[in-house]
C-alpha positions as CSV (number, residue, x, y, z in Angstrom):
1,X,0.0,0.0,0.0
2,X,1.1,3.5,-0.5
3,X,1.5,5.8,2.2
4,X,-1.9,7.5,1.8
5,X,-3.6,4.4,2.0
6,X,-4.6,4.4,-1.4
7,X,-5.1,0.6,-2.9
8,X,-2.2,0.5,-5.4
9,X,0.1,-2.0,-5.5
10,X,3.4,-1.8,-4.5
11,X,6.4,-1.0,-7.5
12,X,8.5,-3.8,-8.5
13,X,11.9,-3.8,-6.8
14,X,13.0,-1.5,-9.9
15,X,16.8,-3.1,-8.6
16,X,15.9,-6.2,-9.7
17,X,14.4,-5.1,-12.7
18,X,17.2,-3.1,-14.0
19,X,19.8,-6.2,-12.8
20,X,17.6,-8.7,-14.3
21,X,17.1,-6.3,-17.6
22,X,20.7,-5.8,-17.8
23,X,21.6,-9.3,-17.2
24,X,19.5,-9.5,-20.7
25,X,20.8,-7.3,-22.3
26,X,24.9,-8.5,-21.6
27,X,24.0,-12.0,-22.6
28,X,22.3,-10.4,-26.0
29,X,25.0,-7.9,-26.5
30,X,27.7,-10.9,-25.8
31,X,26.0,-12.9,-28.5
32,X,25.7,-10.5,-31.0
33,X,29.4,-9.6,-30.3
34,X,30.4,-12.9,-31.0
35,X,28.0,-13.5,-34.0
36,X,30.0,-10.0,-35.6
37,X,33.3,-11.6,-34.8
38,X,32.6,-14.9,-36.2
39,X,31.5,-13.2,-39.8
40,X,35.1,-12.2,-40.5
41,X,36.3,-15.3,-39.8
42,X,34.0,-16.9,-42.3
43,X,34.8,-14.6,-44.8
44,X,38.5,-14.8,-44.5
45,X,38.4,-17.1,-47.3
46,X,36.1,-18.9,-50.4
47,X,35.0,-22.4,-49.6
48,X,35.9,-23.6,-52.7
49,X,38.4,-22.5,-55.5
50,X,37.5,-23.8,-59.0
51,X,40.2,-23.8,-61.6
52,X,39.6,-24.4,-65.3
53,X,40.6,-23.6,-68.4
54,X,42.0,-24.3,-71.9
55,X,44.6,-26.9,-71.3
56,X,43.1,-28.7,-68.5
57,X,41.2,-31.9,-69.1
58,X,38.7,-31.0,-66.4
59,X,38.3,-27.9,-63.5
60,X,40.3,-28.8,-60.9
61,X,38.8,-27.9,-56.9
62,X,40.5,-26.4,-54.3
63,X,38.1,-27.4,-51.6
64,X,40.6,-26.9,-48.1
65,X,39.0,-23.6,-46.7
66,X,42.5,-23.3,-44.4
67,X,44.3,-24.0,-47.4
68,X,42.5,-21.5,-49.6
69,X,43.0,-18.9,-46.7
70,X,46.5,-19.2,-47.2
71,X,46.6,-18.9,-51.0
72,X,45.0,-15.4,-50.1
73,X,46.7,-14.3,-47.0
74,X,50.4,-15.0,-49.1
75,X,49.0,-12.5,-51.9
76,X,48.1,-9.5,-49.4
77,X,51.9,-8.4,-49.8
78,X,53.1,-10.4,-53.2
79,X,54.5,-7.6,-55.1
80,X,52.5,-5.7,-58.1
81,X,53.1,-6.9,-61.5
82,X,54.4,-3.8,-63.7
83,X,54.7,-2.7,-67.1
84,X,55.8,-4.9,-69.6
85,X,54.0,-7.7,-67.7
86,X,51.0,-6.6,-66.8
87,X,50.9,-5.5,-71.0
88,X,51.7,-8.6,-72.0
89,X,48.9,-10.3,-70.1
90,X,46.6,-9.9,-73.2
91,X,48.5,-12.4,-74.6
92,X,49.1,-15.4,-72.4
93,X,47.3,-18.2,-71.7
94,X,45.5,-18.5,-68.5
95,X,43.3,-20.4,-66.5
96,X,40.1,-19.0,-64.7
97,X,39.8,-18.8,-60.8
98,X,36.1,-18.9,-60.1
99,X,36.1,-18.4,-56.2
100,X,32.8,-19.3,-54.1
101,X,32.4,-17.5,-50.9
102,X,30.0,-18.3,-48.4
103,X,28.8,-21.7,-50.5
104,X,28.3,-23.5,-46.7
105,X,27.3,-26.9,-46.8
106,X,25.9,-26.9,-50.3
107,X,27.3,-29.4,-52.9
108,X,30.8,-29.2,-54.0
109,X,30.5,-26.3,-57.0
110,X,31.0,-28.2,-60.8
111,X,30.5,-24.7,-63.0
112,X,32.1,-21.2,-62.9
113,X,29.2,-20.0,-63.9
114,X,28.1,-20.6,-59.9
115,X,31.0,-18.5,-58.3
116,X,30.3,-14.9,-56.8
117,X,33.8,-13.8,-57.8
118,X,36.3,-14.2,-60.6
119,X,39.9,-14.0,-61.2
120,X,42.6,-15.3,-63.2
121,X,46.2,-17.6,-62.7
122,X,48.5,-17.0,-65.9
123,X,51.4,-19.7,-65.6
124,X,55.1,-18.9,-66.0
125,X,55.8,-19.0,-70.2
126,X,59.5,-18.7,-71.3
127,X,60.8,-15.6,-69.1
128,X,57.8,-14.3,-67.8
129,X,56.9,-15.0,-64.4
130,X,53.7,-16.6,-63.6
131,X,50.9,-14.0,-62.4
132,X,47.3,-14.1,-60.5
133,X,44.7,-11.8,-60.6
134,X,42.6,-12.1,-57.6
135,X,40.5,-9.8,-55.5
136,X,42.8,-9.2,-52.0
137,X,42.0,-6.7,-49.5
138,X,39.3,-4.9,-51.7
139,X,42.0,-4.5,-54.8
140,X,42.2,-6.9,-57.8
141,X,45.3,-5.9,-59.3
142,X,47.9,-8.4,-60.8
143,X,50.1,-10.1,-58.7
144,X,53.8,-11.5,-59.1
145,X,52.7,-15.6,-57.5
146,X,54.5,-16.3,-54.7
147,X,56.2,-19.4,-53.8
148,X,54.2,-20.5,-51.0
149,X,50.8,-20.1,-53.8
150,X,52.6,-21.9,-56.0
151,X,53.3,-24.5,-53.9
152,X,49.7,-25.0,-53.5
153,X,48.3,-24.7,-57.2
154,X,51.2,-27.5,-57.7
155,X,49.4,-29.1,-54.6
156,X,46.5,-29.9,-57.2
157,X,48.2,-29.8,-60.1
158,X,47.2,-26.9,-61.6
159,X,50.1,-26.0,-64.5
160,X,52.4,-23.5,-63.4
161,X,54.1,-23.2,-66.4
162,X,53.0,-23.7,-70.3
């Protein structure tokens, strides 16, 4: 009862209210923080890495999500290509990277045509140097390959040099 006798109830302990309210809210705030975390981490690198092309006898997967992380990770700092290179690009041969991001537990991809980004591997040819186009850190720009991405396309036996 209030103190004039009036017939109202009695407030909620607005303590326990506000602790119980902000026990709710922590646990939501600590799950959406983790939720926006984990979504980097799943981006960090496609599922699947589908290489094809003129001079293979069939697409070849890269299906290791760590693996494929790598590939990416080794061409944040691989040098630019320059100049003559990047001009004679036109030219070479090369094989399509057709990258799918976010593909989940869907079926292993069997077309290009399903990717949600594209780029492109040109093996090593006489004196040029092998070269990849690929989208890294929001810039698709070509690439000198380093070793340790070479190492893997080798891995699957993708041609490093025609």
């Amino acid at each position: 009862m209030s103190p004039e006798g009036a017939a109202f109830p009695e407030p909620p302990n607005r303590w326990w209210c506000n602790g119980h309210v902000l026990g709710v809210a922590a646990f939501v705030g600590a799950l959406l923080a983790a939720l926006v975390l984990a979504s980097p981490v799943y981006a960090a690198a496609p599922n699947y890495i589908l290489v094809s092309g003129p001079g293979l006898k069939q697409p070849i997967i890269l299906g290791d999500w760590a693996e494929n992380g790598a590939l990416l990770l080794a061409l944040v700092n691989a040098p630019r290509a320059k100049g003559s290179v990047v001009r004679s690009l036109a030219q070479r041969r090369r094989f399509d990277l057709a990258e799918f991001w976010g593909w989940g537990s869907r079926p292993r991809p069997t077309r290009p045509s399903q990717a949600n980004q594209y780029g492109w591997f040109y093996p090593a040819h006489a004196s040029m140097q092998p070269v990849i186009v690929l989208m890294v850190n929001g810039e698709r720009v070509p690439r000198l390959v380093p070793a340790r991405v070479l190492k893997i396309l080798a891995r699957h036996h993708v041609p490093l040099r025609l």
